[in-house]
C-alpha positions as CSV (number, residue, x, y, z in Angstrom):
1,X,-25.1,265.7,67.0
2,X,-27.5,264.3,64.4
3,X,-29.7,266.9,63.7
4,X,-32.6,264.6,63.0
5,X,-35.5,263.7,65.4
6,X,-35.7,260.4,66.4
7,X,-38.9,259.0,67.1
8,X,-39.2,255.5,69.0
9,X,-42.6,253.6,68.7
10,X,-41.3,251.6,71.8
11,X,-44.2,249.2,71.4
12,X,-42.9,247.5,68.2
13,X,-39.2,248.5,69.4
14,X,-39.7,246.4,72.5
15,X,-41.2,243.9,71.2
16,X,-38.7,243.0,69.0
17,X,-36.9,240.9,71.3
18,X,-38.5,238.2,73.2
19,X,-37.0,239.0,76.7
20,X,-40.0,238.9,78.5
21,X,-41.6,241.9,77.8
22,X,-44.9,240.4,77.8
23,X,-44.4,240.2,81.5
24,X,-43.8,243.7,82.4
25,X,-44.6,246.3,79.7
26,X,-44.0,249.2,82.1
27,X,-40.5,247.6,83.1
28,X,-40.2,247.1,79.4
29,X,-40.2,250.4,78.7
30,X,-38.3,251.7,81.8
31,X,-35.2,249.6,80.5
32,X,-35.5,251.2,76.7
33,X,-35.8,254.4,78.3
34,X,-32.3,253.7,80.3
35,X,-30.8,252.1,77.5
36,X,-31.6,255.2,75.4
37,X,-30.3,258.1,77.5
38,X,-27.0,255.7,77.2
39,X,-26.9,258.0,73.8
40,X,-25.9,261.0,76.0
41,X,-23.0,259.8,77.4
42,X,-19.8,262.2,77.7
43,X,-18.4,263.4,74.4
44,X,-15.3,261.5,75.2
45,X,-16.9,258.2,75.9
46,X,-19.5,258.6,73.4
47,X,-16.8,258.8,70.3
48,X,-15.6,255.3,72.1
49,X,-18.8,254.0,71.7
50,X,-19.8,254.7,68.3
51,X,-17.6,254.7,65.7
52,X,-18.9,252.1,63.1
53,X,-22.0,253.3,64.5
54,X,-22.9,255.1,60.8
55,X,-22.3,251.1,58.8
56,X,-25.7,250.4,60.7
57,X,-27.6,253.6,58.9
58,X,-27.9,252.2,55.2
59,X,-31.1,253.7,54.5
60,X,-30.5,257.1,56.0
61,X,-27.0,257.2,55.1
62,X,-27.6,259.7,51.9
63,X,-29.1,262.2,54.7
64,X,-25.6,262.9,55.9
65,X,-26.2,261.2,59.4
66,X,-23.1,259.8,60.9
67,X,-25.1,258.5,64.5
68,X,-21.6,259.4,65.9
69,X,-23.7,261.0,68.7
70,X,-27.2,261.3,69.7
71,X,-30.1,262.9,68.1
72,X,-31.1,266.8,68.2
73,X,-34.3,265.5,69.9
74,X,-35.8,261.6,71.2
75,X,-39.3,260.9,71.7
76,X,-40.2,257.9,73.2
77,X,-44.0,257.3,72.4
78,X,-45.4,254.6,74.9
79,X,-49.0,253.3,75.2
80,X,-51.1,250.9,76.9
81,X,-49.8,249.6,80.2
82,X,-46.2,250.1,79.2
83,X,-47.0,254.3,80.0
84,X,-46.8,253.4,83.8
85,X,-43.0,252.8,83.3
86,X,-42.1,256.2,82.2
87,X,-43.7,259.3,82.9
88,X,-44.5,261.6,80.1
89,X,-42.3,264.6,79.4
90,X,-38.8,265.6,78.8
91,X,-36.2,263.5,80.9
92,X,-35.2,265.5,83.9
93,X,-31.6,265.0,83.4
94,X,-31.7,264.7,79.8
95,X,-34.1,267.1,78.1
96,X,-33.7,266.1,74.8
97,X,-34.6,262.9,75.0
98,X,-39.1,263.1,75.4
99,X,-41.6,260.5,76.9
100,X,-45.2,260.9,75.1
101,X,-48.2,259.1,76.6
102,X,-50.4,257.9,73.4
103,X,-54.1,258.7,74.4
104,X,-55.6,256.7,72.1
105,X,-53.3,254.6,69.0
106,X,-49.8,254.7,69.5
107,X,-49.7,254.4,65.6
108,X,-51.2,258.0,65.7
109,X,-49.4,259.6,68.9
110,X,-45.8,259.0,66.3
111,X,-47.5,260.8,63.3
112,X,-48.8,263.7,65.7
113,X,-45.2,264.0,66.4
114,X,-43.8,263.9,62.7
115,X,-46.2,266.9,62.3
116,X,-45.0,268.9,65.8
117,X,-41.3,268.4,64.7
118,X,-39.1,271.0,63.0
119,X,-36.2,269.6,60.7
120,X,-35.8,265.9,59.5
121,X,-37.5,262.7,61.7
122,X,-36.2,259.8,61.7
123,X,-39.2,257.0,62.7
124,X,-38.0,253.6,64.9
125,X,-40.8,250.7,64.1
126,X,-41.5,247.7,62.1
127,X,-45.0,248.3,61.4
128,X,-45.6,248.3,57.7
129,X,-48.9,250.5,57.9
130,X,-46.8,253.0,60.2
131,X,-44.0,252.7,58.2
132,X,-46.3,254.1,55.1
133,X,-47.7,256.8,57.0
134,X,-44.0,257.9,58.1
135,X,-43.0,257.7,54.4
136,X,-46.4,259.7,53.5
137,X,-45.4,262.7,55.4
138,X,-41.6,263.1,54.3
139,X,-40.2,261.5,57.3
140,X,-37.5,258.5,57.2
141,X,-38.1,255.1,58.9
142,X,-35.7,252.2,60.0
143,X,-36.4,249.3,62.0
144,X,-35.9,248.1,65.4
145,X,-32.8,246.3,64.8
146,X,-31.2,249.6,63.6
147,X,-31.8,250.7,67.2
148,X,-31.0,247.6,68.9
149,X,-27.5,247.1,67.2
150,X,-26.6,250.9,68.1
151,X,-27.6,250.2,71.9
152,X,-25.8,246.8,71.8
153,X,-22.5,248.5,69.9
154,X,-22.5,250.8,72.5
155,X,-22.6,248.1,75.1
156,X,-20.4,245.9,74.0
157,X,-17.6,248.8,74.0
């Protein structure tokens, strides 16, 4: 297990591919949120599924992280209209992976939760100002296509 938390800002995650999104937020983020309790497959399928997994972690990889298998913990921050597709809370089947509703800035809702974790964070976005805030409380960041390629890798196996 990587013992980091993983924290998704699904907004600039999801938006990183033009599939549509635009369309349906809430179904938007439904199909991240099934693509990312993928991580949690068996422990025999999983080491099938990620193996180079730890080439696509450059910038993380002097943390020790091999992303052979999921995170300690996933949060999922959503806001806007894309909060309808998910409700907020732990996963019912998968507790560790974590749905938080942003009230207000979705931008803020992630660096509430840098501050609620214990242990190292790892931040998923490709917003600069976010990304300085991440990197102003200790926490790594990588970007969307970090994410992506894991969840494709895993697909295409």
């Amino acid at each position: 297990m990587d013992e980091r938390t993983w924290i998704v800002d699904a907004a600039n995650v999801i938006g990183a591919r033009p599939d549509g999104w635009w369309r349906d937020r809430a179904g938007a983020a439904l199909r991240l949120h099934q693509r990312l309790s993928e991580l949690w497959l068996p422990e025999h399928r999983r080491c099938e599924l990620y193996p180079r997994a730890s080439e696509l972690d450059p910038d993380t990889s002097h943390q020790g992280a091999h992303h052979r298998a999921p995170p300690a913990q996933l949060v999922v921050v959503l806001e806007g209209v894309a909060r309808a597709g998910v409700p907020a809370g732990p996963d019912p089947t998968i507790a560790r992976l974590v749905v938080v509703h942003a009230v207000g800035s979705g931008d803020d809702a992630v660096v509430d939760q840098i501050h609620r974790q214990v242990g190292p964070v790892l931040v998923v976005t490709a917003d600069r100002e976010l990304r300085r805030r991440v990197a102003a409380t200790g926490a790594a960041s990588v970007g969307p296509g970090w994410l992506w390629a894991l969840l494709d890798d895993a697909r295409s196996r």
